[in-house]
N, C-alpha and C positions, 0 to 999 in steps of 0.2 A: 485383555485383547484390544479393546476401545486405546485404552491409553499408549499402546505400541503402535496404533494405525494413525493415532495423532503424530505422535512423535514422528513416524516413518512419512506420513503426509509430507508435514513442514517442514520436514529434513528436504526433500524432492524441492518443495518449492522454496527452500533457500540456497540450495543444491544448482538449480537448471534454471536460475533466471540470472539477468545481467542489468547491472543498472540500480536504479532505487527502489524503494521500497514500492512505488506506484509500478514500474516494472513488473513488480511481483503477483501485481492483483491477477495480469492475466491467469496464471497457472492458479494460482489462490480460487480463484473463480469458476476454472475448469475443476477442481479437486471436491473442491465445500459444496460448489451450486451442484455439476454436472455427473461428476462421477459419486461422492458417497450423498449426495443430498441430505448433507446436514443442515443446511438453508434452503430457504426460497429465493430466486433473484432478490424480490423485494426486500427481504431480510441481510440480505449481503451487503446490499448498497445503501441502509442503515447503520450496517456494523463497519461500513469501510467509511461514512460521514461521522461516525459518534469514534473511533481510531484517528480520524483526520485534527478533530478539534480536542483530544482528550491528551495530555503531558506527555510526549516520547516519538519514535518513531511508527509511522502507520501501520507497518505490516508486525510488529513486538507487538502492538496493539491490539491488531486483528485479531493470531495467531493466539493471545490468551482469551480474548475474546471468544472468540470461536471454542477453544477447549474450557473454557466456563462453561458456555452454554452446551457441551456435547455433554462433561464428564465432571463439572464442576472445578475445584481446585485445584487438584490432581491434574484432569485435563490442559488446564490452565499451564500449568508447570510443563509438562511433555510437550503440547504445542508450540510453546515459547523457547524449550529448550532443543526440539528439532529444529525451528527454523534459525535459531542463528546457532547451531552448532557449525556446520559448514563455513560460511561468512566471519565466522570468529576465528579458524582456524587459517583460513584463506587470509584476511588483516594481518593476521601474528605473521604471517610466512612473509607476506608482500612489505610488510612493515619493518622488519628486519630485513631485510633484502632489496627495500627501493633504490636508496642513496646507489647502493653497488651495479643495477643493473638499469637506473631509469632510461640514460643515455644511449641504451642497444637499440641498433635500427629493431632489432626485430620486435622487441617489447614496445616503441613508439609506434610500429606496424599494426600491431593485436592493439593496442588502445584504437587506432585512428579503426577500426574496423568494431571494438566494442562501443563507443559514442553513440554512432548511428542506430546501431543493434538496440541499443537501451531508450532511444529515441522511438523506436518503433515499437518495442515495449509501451514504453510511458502510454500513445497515443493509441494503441488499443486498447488501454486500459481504461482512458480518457472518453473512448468513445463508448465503449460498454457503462460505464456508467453515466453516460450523458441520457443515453438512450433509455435506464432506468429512472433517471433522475429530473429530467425535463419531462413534466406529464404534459403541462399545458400553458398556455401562453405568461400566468403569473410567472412561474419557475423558470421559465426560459426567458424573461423582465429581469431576474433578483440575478441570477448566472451573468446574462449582459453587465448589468449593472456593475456587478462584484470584477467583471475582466475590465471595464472600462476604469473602477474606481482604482484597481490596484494596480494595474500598467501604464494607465495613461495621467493620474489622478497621485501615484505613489501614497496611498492610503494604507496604513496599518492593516493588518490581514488583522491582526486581534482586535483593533476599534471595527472594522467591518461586522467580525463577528460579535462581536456585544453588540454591533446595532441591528445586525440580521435577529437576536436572540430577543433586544427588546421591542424587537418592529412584533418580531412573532406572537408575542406574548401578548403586547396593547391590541393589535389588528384583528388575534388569529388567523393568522395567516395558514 
């Protein structure tokens, strides 16, 4: 039962979001935290940080992530394969079928109108976990720090992170 409510989960939220993978947290968020409370906020916006820095994309991450910790391997597997069942078959169609129809006002229409939608995604998502993740004046220092060093600075997001990891480790931070 557990393992068909993951799979049905992540099917939904790869199903009903638009955009990237950060897109995704909002409903991810509303499903794991809100409605079956397999996490705690706190625990979510650990599993969406250790997803973010871990090999692949965020929400593949999550999604085995989460069905580890619900149902172990098994979970693991029906998580991951709900959420990009949809999106995988959605590519296959749009992928075979770009070339032929990118050109149509109407298909440039539905993009100039998905951009935004996905933008407003991203930044709810953005602020849900700002709001978990900035407890107090340090954290809200290392986040400054990390938007200045990588936009205005062009610093490696991976040399950031190795030095966020060996700051952590000498300092305890």
């Amino acid at each position: 039962m557990i393992l068909l409510k993951l799979f049905f989960t992540f099917l939904k939220i790869g199903l009903f979001t638009i955009g990237s993978g950060y897109s995704m947290l909002v409903l991810a968020q509303r499903y794991i935290v809100g409605v079956y409370k397999w996490l705690t906020m706190e625990e979510f916006t650990d599993l969406v940080a250790i997803s973010e820095v871990t090999p692949g994309p965020i929400m593949v991450n999550l999604a085995t992530f989460v069905g580890t910790r619900i149902a172990g391997l098994k979970g693991a597997i029906f998580s991951t394969l709900g959420l990009i069942f949809i999106p995988f078959l959605c590519l296959f169609i749009i992928a075979s079928k770009y070339l032929q129809f990118k050109n149509y006002p109407l298909i440039e229409n539905i993009l100039n109108v998905i951009r935004p939608i996905a933008i407003g995604f991203i930044t709810v998502a953005i602020i849900n976990l700002f709001k978990n993740s900035i407890t107090n004046f340090k954290t809200l220092l290392i986040a400054i720090g990390v938007i200045i060093l990588v936009q205005i600075f062009k610093v490696s997001p991976i040399l950031i992170l190795i030095g966020g990891i060996i700051l952590a480790i000498l300092l305890k931070i």
